[in-house]
FITIMI-665418 format. One record per residue: y, z, x of N, C-alpha, C in turn. Coordinates in steps of 0.1 Angstrom, whole numbers, plus 5000, padded with zeros to 4 digits. Atoms other than C-alpha are relative to their C-alpha. Layout:
<n_c2 Y	n_c3 Z	n_c1 X	ca_c2 Y	ca_c3 Z	ca_c1 X	c_c2 Y	c_c3 Z	c_c1 X>
...
***
This chain:
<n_c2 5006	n_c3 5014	n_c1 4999	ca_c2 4916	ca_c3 5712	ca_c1 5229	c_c2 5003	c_c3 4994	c_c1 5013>
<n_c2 4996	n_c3 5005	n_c1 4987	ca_c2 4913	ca_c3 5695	ca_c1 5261	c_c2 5001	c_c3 4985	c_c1 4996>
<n_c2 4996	n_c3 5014	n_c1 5000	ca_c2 4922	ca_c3 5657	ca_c1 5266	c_c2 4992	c_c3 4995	c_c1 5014>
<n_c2 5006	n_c3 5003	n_c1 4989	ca_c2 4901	ca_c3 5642	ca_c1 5292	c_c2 4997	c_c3 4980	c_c1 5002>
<n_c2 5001	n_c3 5013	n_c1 4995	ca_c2 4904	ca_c3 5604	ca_c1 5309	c_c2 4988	c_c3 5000	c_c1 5011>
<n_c2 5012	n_c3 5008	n_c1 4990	ca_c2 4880	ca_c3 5584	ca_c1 5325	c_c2 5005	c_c3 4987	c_c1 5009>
<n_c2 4995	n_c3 5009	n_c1 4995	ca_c2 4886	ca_c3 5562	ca_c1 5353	c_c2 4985	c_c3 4988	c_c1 5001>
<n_c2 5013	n_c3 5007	n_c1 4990	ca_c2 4860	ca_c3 5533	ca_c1 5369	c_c2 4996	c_c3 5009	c_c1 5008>
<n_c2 5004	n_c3 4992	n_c1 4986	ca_c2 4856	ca_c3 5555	ca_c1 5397	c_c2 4993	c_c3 5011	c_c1 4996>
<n_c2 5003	n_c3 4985	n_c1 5008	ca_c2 4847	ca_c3 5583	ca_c1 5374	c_c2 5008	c_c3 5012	c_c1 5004>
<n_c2 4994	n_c3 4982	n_c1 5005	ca_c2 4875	ca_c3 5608	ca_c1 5380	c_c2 5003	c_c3 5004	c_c1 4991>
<n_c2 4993	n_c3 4999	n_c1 5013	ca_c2 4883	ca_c3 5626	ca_c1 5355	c_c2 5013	c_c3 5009	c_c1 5002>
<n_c2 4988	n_c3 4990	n_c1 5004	ca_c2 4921	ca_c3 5646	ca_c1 5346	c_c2 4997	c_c3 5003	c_c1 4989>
<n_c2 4999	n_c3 4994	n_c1 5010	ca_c2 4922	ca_c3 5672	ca_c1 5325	c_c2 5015	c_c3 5006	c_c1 4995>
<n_c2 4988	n_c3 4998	n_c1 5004	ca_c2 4953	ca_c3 5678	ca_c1 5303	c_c2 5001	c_c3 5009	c_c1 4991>
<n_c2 4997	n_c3 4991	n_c1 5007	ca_c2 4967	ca_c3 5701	ca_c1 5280	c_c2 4988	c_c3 5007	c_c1 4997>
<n_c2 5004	n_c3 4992	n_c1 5008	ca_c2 4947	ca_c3 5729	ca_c1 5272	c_c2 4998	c_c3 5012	c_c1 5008>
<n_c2 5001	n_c3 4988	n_c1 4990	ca_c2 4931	ca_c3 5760	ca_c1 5286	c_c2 4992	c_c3 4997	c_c1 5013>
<n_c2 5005	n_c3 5005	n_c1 4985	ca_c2 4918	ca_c3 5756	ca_c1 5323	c_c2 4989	c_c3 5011	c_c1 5001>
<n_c2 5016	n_c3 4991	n_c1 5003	ca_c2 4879	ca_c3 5766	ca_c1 5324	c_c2 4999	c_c3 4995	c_c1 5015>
<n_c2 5004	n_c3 5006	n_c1 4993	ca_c2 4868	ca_c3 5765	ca_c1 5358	c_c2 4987	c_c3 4996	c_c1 4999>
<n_c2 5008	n_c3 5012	n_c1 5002	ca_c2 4844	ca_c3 5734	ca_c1 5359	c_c2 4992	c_c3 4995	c_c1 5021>
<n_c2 5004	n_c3 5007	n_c1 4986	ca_c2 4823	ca_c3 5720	ca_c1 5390	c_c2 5004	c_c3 4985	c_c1 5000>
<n_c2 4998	n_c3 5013	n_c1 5001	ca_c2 4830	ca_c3 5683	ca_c1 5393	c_c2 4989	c_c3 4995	c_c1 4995>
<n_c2 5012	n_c3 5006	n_c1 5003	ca_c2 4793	ca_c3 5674	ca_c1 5390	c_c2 5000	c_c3 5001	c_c1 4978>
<n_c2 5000	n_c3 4994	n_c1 5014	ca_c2 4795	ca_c3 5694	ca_c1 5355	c_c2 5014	c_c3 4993	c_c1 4989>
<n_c2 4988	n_c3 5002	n_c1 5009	ca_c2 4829	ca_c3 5681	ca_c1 5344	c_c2 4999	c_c3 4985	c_c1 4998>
<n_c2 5003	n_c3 5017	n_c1 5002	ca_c2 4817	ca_c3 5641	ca_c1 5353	c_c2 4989	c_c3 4996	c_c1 4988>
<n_c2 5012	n_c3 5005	n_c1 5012	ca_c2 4783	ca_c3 5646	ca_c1 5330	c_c2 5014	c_c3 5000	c_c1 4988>
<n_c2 4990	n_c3 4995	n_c1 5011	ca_c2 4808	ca_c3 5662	ca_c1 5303	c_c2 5007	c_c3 4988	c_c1 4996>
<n_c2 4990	n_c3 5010	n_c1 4999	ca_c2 4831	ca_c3 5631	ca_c1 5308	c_c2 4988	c_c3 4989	c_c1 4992>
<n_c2 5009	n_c3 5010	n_c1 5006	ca_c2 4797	ca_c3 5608	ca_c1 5305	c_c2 4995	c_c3 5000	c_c1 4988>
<n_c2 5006	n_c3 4993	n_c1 5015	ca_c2 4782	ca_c3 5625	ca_c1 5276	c_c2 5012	c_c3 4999	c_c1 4991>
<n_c2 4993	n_c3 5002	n_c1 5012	ca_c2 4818	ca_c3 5624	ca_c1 5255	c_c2 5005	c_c3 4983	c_c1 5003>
<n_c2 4995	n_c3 5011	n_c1 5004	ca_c2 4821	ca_c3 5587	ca_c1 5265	c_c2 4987	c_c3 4993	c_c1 4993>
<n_c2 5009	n_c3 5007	n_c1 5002	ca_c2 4789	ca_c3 5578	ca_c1 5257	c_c2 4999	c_c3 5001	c_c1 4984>
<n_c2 4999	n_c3 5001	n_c1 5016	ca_c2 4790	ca_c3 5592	ca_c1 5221	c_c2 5007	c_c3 4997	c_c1 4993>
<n_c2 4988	n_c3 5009	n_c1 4999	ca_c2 4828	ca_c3 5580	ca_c1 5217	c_c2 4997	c_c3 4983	c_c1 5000>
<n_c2 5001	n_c3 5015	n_c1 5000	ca_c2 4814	ca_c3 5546	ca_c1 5227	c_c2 4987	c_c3 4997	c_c1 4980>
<n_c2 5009	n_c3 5001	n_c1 5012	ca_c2 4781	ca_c3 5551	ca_c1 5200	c_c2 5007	c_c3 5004	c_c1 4986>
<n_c2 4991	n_c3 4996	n_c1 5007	ca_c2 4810	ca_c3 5564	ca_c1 5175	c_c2 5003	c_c3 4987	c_c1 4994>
<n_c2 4993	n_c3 5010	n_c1 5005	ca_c2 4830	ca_c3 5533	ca_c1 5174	c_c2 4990	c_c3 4988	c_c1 5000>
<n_c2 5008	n_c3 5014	n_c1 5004	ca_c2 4799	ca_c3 5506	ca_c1 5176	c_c2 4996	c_c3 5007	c_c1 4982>
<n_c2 5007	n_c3 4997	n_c1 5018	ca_c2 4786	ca_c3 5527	ca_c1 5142	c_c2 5010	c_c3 4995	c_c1 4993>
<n_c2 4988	n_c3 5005	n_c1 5004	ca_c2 4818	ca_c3 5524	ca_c1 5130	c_c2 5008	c_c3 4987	c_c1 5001>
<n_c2 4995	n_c3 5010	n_c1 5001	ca_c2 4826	ca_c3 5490	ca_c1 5138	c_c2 4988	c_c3 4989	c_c1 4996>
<n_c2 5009	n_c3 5003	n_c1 5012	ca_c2 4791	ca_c3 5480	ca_c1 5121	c_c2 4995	c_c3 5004	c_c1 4993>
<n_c2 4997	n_c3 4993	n_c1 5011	ca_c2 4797	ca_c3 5496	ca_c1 5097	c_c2 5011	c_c3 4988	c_c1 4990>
<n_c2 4990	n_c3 5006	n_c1 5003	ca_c2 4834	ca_c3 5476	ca_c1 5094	c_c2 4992	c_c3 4986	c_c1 4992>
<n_c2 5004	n_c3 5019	n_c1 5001	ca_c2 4815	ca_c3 5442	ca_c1 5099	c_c2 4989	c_c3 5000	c_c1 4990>
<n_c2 5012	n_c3 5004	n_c1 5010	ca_c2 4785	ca_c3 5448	ca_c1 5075	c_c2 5007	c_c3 4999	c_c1 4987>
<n_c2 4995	n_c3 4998	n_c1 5010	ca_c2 4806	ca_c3 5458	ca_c1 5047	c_c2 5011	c_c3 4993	c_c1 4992>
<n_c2 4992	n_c3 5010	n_c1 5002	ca_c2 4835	ca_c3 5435	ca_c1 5047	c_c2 5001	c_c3 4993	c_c1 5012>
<n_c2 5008	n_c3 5013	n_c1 4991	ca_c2 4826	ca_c3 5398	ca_c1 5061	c_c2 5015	c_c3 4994	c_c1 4995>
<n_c2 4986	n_c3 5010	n_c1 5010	ca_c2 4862	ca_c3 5376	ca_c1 5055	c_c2 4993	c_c3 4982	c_c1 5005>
<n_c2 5005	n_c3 5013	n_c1 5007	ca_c2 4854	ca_c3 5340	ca_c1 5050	c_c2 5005	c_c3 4992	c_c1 5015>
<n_c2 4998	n_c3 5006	n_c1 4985	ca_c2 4871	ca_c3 5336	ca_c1 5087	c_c2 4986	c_c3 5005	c_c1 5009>
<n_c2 5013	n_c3 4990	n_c1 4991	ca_c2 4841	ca_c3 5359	ca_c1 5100	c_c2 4987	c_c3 4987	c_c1 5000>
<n_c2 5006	n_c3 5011	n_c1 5003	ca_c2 4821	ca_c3 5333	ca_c1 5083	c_c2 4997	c_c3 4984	c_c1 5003>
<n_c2 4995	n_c3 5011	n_c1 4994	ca_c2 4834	ca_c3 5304	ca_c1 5094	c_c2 4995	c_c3 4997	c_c1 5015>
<n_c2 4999	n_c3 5002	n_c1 4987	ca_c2 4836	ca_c3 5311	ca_c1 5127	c_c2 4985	c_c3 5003	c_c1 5006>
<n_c2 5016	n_c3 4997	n_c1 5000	ca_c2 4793	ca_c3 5322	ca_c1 5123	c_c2 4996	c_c3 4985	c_c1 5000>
<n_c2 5002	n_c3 5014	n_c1 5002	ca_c2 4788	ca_c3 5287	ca_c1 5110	c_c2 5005	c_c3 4992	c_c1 5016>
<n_c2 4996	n_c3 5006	n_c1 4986	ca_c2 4809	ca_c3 5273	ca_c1 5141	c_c2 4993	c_c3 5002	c_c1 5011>
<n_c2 5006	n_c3 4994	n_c1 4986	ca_c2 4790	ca_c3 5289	ca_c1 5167	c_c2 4988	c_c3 4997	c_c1 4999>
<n_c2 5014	n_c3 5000	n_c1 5003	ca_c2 4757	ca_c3 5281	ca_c1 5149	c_c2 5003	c_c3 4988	c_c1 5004>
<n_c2 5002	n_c3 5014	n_c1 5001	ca_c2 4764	ca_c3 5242	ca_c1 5147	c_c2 5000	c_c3 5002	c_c1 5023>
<n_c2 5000	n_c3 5002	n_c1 4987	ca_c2 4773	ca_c3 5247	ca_c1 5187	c_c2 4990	c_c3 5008	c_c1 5006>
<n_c2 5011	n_c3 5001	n_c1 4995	ca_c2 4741	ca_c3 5264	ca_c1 5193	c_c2 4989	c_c3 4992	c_c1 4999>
<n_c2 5010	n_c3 5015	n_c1 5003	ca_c2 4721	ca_c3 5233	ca_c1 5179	c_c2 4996	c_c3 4993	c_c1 5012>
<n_c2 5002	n_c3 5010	n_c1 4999	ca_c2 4704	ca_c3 5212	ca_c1 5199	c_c2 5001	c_c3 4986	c_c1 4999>
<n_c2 4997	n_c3 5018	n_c1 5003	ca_c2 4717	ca_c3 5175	ca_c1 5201	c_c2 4991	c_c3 4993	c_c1 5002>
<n_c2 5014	n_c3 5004	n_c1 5000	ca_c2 4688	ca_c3 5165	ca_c1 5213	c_c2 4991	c_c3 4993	c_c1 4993>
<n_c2 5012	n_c3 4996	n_c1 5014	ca_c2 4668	ca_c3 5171	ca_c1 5187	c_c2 5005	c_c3 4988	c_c1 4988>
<n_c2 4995	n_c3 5009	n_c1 5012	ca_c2 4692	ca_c3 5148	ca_c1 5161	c_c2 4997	c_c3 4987	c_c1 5006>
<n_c2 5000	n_c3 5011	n_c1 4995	ca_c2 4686	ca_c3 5114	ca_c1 5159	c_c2 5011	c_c3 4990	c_c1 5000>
<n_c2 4990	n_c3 5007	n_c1 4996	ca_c2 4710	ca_c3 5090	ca_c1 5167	c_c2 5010	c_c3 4994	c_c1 4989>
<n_c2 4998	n_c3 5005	n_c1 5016	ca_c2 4735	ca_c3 5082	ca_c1 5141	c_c2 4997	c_c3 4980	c_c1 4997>
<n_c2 5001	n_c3 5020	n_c1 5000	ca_c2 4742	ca_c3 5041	ca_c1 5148	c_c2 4998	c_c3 4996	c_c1 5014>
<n_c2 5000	n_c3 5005	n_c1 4994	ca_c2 4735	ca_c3 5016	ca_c1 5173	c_c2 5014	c_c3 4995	c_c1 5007>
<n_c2 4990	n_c3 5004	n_c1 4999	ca_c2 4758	ca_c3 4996	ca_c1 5192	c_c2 4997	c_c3 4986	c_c1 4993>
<n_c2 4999	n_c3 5010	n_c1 5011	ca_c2 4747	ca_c3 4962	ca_c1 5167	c_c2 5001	c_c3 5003	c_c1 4990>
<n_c2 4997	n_c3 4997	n_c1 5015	ca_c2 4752	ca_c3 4983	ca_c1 5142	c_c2 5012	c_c3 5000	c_c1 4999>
<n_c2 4984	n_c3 4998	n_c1 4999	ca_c2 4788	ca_c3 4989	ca_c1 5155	c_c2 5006	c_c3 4987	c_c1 5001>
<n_c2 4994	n_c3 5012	n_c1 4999	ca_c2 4791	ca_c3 4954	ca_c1 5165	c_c2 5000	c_c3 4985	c_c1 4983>
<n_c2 5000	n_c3 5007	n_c1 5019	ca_c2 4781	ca_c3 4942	ca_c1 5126	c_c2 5013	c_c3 5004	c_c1 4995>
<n_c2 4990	n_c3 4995	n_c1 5011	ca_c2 4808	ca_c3 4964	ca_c1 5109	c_c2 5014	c_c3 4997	c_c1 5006>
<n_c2 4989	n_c3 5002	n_c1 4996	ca_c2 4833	ca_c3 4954	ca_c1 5136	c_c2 5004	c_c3 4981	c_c1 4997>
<n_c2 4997	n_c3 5012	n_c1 5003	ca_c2 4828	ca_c3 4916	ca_c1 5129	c_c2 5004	c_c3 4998	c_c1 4985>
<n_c2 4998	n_c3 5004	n_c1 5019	ca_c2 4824	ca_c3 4922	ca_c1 5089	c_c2 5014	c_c3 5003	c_c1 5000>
<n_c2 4989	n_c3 4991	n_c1 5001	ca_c2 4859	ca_c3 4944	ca_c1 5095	c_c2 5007	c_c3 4983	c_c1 5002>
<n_c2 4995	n_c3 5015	n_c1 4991	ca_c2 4871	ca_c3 4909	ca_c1 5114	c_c2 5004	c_c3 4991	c_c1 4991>
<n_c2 5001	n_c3 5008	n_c1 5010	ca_c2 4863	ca_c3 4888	ca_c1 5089	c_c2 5007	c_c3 5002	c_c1 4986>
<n_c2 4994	n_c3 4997	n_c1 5010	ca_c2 4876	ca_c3 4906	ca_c1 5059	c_c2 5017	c_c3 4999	c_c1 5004>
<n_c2 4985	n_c3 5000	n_c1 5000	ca_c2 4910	ca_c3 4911	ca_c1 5075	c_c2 5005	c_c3 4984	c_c1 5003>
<n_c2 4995	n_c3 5015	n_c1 4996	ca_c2 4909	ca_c3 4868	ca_c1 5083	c_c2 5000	c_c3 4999	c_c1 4985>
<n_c2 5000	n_c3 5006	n_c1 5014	ca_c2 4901	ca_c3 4868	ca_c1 5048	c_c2 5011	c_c3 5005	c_c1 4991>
<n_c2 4988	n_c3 5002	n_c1 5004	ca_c2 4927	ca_c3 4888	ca_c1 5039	c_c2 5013	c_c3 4991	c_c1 5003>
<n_c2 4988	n_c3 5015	n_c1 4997	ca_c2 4955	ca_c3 4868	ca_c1 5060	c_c2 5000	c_c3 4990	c_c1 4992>
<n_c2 4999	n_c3 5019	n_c1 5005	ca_c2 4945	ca_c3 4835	ca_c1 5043	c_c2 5002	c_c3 5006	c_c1 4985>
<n_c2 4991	n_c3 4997	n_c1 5010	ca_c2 4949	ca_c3 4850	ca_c1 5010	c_c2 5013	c_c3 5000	c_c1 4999>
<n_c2 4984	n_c3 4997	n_c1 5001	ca_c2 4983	ca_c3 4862	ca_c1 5018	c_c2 5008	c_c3 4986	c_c1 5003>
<n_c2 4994	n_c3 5009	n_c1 4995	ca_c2 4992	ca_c3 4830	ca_c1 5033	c_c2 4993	c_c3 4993	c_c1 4987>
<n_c2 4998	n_c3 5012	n_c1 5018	ca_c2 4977	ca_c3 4809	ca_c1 4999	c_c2 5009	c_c3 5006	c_c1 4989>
<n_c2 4989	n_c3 4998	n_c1 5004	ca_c2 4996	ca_c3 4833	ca_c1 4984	c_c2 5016	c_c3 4998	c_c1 5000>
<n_c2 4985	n_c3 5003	n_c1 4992	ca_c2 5029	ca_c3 4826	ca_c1 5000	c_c2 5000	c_c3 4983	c_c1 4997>
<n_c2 4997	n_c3 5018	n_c1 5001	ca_c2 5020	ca_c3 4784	ca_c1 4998	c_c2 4999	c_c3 5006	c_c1 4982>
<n_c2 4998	n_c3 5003	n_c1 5013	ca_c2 5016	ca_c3 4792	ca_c1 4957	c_c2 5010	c_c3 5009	c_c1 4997>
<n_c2 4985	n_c3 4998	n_c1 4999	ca_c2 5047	ca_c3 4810	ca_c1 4958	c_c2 5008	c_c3 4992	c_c1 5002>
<n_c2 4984	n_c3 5008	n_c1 4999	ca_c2 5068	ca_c3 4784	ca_c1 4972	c_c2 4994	c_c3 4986	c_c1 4992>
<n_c2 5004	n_c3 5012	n_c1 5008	ca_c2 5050	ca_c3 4756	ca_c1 4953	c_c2 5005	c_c3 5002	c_c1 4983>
<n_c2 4992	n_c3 4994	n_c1 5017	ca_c2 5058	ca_c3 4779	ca_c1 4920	c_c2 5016	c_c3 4997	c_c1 4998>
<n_c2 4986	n_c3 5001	n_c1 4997	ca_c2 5097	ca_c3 4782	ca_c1 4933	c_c2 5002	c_c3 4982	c_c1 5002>
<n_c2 4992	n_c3 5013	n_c1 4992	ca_c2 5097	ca_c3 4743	ca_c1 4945	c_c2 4996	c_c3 4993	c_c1 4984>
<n_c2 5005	n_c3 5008	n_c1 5011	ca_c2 5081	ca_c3 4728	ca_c1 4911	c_c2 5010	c_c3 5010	c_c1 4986>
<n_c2 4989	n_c3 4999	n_c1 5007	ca_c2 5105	ca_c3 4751	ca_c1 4889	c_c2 5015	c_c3 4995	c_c1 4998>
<n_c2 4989	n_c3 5009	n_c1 4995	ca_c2 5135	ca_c3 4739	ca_c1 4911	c_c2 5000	c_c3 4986	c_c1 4993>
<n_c2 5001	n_c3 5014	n_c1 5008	ca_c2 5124	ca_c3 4703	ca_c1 4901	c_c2 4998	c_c3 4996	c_c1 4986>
<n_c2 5001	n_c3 4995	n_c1 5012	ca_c2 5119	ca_c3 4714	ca_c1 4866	c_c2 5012	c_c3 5002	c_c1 4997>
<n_c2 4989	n_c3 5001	n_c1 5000	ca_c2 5153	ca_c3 4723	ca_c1 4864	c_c2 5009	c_c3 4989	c_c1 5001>
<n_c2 4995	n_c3 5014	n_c1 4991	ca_c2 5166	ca_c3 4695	ca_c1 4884	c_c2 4996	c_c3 4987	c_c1 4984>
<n_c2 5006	n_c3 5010	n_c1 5014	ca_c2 5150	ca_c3 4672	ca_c1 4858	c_c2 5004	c_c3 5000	c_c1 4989>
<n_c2 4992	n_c3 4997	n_c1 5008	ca_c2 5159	ca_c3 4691	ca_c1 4829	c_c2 5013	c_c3 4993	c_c1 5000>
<n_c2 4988	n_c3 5005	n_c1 4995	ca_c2 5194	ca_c3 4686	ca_c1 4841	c_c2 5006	c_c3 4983	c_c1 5002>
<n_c2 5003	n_c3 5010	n_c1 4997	ca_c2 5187	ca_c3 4653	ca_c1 4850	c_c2 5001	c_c3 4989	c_c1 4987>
<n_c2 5003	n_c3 5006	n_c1 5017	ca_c2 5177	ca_c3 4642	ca_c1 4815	c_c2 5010	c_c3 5003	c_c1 4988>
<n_c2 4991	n_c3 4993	n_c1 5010	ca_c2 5204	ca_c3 4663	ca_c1 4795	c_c2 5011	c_c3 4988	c_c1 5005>
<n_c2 4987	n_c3 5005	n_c1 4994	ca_c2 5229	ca_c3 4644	ca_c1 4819	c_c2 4996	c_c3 4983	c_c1 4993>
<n_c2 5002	n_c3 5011	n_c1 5004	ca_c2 5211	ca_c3 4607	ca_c1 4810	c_c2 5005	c_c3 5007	c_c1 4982>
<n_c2 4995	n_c3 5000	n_c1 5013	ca_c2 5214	ca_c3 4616	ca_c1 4772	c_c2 5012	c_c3 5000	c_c1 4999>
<n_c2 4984	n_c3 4998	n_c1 5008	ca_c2 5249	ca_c3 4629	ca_c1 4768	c_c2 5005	c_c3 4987	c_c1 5008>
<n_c2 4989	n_c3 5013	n_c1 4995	ca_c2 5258	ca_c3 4595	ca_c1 4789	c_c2 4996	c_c3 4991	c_c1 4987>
<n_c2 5006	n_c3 5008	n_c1 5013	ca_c2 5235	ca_c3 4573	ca_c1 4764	c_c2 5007	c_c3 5006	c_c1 4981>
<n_c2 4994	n_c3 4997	n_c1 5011	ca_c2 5249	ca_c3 4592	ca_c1 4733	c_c2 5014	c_c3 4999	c_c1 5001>
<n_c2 4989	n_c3 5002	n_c1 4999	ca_c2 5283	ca_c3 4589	ca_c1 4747	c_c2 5004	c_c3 4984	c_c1 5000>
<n_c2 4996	n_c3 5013	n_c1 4997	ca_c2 5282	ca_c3 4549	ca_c1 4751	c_c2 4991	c_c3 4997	c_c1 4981>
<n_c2 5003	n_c3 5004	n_c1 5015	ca_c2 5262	ca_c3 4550	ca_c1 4713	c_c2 5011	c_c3 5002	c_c1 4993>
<n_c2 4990	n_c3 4997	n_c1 5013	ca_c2 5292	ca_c3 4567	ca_c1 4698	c_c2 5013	c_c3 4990	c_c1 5007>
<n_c2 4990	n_c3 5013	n_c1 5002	ca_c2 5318	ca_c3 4540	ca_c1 4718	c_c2 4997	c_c3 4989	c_c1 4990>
<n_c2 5007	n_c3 5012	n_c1 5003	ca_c2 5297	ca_c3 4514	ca_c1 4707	c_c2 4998	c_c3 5003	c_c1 4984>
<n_c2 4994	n_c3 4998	n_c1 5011	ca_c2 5297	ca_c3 4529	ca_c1 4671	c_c2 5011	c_c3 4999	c_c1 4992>
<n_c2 4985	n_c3 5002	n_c1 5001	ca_c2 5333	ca_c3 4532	ca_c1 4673	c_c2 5010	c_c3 4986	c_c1 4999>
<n_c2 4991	n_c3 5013	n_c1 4994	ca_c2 5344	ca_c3 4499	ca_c1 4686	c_c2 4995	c_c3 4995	c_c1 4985>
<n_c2 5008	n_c3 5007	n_c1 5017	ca_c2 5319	ca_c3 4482	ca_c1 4653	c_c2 5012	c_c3 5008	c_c1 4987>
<n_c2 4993	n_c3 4992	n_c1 5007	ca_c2 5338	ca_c3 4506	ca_c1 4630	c_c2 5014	c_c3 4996	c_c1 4998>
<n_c2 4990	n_c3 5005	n_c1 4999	ca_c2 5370	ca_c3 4495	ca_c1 4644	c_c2 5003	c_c3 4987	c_c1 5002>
<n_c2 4999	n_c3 5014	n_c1 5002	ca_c2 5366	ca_c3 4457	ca_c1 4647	c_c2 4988	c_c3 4994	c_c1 4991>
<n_c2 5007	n_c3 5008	n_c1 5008	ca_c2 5354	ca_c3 4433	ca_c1 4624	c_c2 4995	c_c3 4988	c_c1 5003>
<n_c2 4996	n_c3 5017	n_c1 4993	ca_c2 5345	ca_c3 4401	ca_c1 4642	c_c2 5000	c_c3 4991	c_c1 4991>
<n_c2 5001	n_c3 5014	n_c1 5012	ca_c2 5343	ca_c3 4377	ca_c1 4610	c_c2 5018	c_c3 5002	c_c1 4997>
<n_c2 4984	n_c3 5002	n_c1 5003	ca_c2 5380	ca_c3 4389	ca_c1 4604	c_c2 5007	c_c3 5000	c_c1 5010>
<n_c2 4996	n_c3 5006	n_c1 4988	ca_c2 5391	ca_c3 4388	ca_c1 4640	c_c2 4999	c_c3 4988	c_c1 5001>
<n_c2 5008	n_c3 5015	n_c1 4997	ca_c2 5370	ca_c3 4356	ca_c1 4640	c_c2 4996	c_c3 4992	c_c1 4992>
<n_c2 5000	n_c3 5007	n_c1 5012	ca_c2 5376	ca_c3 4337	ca_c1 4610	c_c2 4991	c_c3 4986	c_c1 5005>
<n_c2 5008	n_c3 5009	n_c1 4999	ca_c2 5347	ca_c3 4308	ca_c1 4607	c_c2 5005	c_c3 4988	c_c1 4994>
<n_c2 4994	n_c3 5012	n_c1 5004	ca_c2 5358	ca_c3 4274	ca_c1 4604	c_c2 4987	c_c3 4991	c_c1 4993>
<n_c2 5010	n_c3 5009	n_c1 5003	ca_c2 5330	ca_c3 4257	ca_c1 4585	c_c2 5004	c_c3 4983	c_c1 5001>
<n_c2 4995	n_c3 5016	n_c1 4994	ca_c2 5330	ca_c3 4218	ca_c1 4591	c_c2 5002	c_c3 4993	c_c1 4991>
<n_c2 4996	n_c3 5007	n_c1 5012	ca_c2 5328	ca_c3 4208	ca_c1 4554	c_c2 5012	c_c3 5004	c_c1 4993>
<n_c2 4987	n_c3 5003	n_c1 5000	ca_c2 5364	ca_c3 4221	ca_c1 4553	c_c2 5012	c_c3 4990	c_c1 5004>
<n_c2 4992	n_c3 5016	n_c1 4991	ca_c2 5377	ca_c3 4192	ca_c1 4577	c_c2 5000	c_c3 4991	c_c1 4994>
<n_c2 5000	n_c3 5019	n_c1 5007	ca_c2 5365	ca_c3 4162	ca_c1 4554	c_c2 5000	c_c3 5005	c_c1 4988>
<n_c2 4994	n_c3 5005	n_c1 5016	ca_c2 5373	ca_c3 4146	ca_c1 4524	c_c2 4993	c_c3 5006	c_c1 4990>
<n_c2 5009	n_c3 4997	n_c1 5014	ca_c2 5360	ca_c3 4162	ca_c1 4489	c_c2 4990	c_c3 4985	c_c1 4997>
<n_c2 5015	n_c3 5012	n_c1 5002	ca_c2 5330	ca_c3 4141	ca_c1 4478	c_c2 5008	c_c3 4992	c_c1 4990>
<n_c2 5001	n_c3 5006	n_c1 5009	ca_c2 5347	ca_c3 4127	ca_c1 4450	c_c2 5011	c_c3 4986	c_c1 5006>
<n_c2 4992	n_c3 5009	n_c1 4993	ca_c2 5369	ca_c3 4105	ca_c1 4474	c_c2 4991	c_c3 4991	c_c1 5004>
<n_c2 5011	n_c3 5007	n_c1 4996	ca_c2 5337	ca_c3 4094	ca_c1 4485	c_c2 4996	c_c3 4985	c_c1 4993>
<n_c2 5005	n_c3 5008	n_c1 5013	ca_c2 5326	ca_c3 4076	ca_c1 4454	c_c2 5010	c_c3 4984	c_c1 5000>
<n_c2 4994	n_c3 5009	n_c1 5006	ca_c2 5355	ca_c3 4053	ca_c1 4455	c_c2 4996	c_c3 4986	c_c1 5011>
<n_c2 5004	n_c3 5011	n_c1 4991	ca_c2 5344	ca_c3 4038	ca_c1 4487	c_c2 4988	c_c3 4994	c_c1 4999>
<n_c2 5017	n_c3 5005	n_c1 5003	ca_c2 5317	ca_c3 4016	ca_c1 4487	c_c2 4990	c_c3 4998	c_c1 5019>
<n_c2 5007	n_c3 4999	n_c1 4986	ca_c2 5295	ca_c3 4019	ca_c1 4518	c_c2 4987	c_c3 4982	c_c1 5000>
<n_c2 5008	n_c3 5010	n_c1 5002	ca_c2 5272	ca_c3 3990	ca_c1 4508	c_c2 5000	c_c3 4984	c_c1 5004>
***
């Protein structure tokens, strides 16, 4: 079996085997003729590979190369620039309209926090008036309970000072 390289140049070396003598003209076809069937070998054989199993990368990358042989041209334009300038003022607007939400949110937050505070406060406020007013009802109950003013404050009526009537009679007023 001979082993035979090919250069660009077309020399060829021949290695291991038996040594035939060859002309150069005769040994370069020889060389051309086993690269040319060598080469028609491995194209059969390598579609052969590709017809038979396609991997989904093979595929992929078919599709990729198709979209970049397209014509751009040809498509029509997706948007305008007033079409871009509409969706960038609507975008504008929605996010002002978010903010002010957030911010009415935040004023009815602290109006919730500031009117429970005074709710409390109040509460407090009013617990405190009562237990003062029930504390001056139960002295004021107390004191009555404990003084009597008619027995403190014996009543002098005025028809104790004068004479019984029957003393009266004896005088004569006439």
């Amino acid at each position: 079996m001979k082993l035979l390289l090919a250069t660009c140049v077309g020399s060829v070396i021949s290695f291991a085997g038996a040594a035939e003598p060859r002309s150069r003209t005769s040994l370069g076809s020889e060389v051309h003729q086993h690269a040319k069937t060598t080469a028609n070998e491995q194209a059969a054989a390598l579609s052969f590979l590709q017809h038979s199993r396609s991997s989904p990368e093979d595929d992929l990358a078919k599709e990729m190369t198709h979209d970049l042989e397209m014509n751009f041209n040809k498509i029509a334009p997706f948007g305008k620039e007033d079409t871009a300038k509409e969706l960038q003022d609507h975008a504008a607007k929605t996010q002002d309209t978010l903010v002010d939400a957030v911010e009415n949110a935040e004023v009815a937050e602290i109006k919730r926090a500031v009117f429970r505070a005074l709710t409390r406060l109040r509460a407090a406020t009013i617990k405190e008036f009562d237990t003062i007013a029930r504390l001056e009802t139960q002295a004021i109950d107390a004191y009555n309970d404990a003084h009597h003013y008619r027995a403190e404050n014996p009543l002098a009526h005025l028809h104790e000072d004068e004479a019984p009537v029957e003393t009266d009679k004896l005088k004569s007023f006439h």
